[in-house]
C-alpha positions as CSV (number, residue, x, y, z in Angstrom):
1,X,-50.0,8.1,11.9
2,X,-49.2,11.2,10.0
3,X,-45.7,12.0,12.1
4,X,-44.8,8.3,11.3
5,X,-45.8,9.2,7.4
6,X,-43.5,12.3,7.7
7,X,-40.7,10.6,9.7
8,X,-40.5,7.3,7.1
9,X,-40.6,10.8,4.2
10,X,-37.1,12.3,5.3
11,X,-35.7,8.7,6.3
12,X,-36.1,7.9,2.9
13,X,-35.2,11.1,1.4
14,X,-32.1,11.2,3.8
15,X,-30.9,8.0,2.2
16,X,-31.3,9.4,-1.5
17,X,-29.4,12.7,-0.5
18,X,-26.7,10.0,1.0
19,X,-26.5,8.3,-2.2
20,X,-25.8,10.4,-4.5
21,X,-23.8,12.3,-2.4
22,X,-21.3,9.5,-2.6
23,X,-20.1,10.5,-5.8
24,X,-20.8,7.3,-8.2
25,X,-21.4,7.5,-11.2
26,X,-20.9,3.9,-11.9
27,X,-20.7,1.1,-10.2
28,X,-20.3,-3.1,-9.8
29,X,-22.6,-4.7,-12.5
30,X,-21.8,-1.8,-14.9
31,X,-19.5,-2.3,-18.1
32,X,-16.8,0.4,-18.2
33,X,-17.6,3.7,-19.7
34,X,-15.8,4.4,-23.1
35,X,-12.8,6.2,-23.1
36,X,-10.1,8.0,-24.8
37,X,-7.0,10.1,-24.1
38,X,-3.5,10.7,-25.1
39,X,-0.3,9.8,-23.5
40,X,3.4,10.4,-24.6
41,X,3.5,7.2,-25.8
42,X,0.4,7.5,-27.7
43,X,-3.3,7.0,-27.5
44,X,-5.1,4.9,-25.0
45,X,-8.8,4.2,-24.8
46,X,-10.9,1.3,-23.4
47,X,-11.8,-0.3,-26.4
48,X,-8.0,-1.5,-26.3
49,X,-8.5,-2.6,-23.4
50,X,-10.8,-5.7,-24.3
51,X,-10.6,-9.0,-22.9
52,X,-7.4,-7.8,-20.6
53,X,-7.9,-7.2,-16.6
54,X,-8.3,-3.5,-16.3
55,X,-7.1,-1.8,-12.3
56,X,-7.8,1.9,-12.4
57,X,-6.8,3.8,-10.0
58,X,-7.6,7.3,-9.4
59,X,-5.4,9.7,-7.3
60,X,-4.3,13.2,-6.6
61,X,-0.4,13.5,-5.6
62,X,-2.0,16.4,-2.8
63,X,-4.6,13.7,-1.6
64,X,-2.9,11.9,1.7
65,X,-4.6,8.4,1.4
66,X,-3.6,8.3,-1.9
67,X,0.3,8.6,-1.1
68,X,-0.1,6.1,1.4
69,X,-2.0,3.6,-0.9
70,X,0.8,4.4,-4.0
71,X,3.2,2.4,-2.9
72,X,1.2,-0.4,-2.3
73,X,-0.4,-0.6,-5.7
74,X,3.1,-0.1,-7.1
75,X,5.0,-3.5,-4.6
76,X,1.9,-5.8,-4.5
77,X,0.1,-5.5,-7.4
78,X,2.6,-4.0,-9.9
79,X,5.3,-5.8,-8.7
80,X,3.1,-9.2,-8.9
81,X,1.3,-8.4,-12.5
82,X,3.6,-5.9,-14.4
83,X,4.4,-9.0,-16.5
84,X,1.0,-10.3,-17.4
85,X,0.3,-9.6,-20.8
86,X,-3.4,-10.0,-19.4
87,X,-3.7,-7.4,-17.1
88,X,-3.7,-3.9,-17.8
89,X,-2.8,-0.9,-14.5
90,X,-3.9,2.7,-15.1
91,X,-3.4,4.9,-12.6
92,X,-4.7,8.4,-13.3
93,X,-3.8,11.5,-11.7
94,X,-7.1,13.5,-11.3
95,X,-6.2,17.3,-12.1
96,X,-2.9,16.4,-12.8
97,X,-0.6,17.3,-16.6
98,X,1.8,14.6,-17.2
99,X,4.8,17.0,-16.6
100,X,3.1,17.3,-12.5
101,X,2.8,13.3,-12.8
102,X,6.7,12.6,-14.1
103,X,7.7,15.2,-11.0
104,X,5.8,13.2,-8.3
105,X,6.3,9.5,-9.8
106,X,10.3,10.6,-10.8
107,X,12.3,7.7,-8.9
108,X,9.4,6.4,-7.0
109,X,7.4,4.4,-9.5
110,X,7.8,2.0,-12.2
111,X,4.0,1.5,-12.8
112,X,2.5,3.1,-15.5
113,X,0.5,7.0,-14.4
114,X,-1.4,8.7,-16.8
115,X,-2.6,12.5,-16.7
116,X,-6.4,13.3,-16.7
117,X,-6.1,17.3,-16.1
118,X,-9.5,18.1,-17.0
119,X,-11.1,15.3,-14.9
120,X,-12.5,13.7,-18.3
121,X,-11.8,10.1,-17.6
122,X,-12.2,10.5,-13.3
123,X,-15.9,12.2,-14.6
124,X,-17.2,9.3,-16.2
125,X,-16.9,7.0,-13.1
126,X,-16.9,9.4,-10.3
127,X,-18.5,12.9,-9.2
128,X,-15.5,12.9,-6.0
129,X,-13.8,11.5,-3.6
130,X,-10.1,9.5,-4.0
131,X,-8.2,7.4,-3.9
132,X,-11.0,5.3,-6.2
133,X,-10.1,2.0,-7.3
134,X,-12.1,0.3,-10.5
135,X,-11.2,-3.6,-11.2
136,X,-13.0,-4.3,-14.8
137,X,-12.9,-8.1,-16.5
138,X,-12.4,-9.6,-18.9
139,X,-15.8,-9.0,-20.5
140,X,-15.5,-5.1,-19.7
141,X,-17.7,-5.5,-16.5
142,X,-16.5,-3.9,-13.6
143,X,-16.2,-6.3,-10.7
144,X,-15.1,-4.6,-8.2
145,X,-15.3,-0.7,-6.7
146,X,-13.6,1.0,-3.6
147,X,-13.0,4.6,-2.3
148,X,-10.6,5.9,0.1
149,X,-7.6,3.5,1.4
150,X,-8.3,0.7,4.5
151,X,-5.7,-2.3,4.4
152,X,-8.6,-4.4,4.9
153,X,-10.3,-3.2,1.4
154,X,-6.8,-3.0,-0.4
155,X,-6.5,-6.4,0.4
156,X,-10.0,-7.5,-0.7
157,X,-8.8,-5.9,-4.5
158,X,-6.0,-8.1,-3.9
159,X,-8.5,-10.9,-3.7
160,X,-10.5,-10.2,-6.6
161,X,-7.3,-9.4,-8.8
162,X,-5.8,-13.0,-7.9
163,X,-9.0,-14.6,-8.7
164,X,-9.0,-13.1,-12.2
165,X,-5.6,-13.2,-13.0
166,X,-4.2,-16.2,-11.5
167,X,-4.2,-19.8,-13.1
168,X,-5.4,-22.6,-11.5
């Protein structure tokens, strides 16, 4: 009985270790965190981003995934939403100035990067671990989290982007 006590003990405590060892600091159910930072084109913060469609995205230029998952953020979702007044894409180089960000994105990107050199804005949704992808509603909630880059899970934030975005 006791070794079935003591093995059930460091299950459990395996699980909690594993837990927050996964780096989040928020998650689906939560409302975004409140933010603000400048850009060159001024100040953004997530109070003006109420009652749009909010993607962030959370990248390092170094980070492999992440340069293989840029390009389809910038054909499938930019390409498809750049134009809806609604929806709002952030995507925030973690560690990065904006001088690094206008080097790497330079001829390769239309869609809209923004620097976050002292992990400020990455630190209120994440410990680690990117490429992250946050889809918040309307209502500020976020609906939908990922971490790392699969086809299969960039295609499910396709899914929830469409069903939030697109009229019936």
């Amino acid at each position: 009985m006791l070794r079935l006590i003591i093995v059930s003990v460091l299950v459990l405590a395996g699980h909690i270790v594993m837990a927050q060892t996964a780096g989040d600091i928020v998650n689906v159910g939560d409302k975004m965190p409140a933010f603000a930072f400048k850009t060159e084109s001024g100040n953004v913060s997530s109070s003006s981003l109420k009652g749009k469609v909010v993607m962030l995205n959370f990248f390092a230029t170094w980070c492999p995934p992440c340069r293989k998952e840029l390009p389809h953020v910038e054909e499938k979702i930019w390409g498809k939403y750049k134009s809806n007044s609604d929806f709002k894409l952030m995507v925030i180089g973690r560690e990065h100035t904006l001088e690094e960000i206008s080097d790497f994105s330079e001829g390769k990107y239309t869609m809209p990067f923004f620097p976050d050199e002292g992990r400020e804005i990455f630190a209120l949704f994440a410990e680690n671990s990117i490429p992250r992808n946050y889809i918040i509603n309307r209502e500020g909630e976020i609906v939908y989290a990922s971490v790392g880059f699969s086809e299969e899970s960039f295609d499910e934030l396709l899914k929830v982007l469409s069903s939030l975005l697109e009229v019936e």
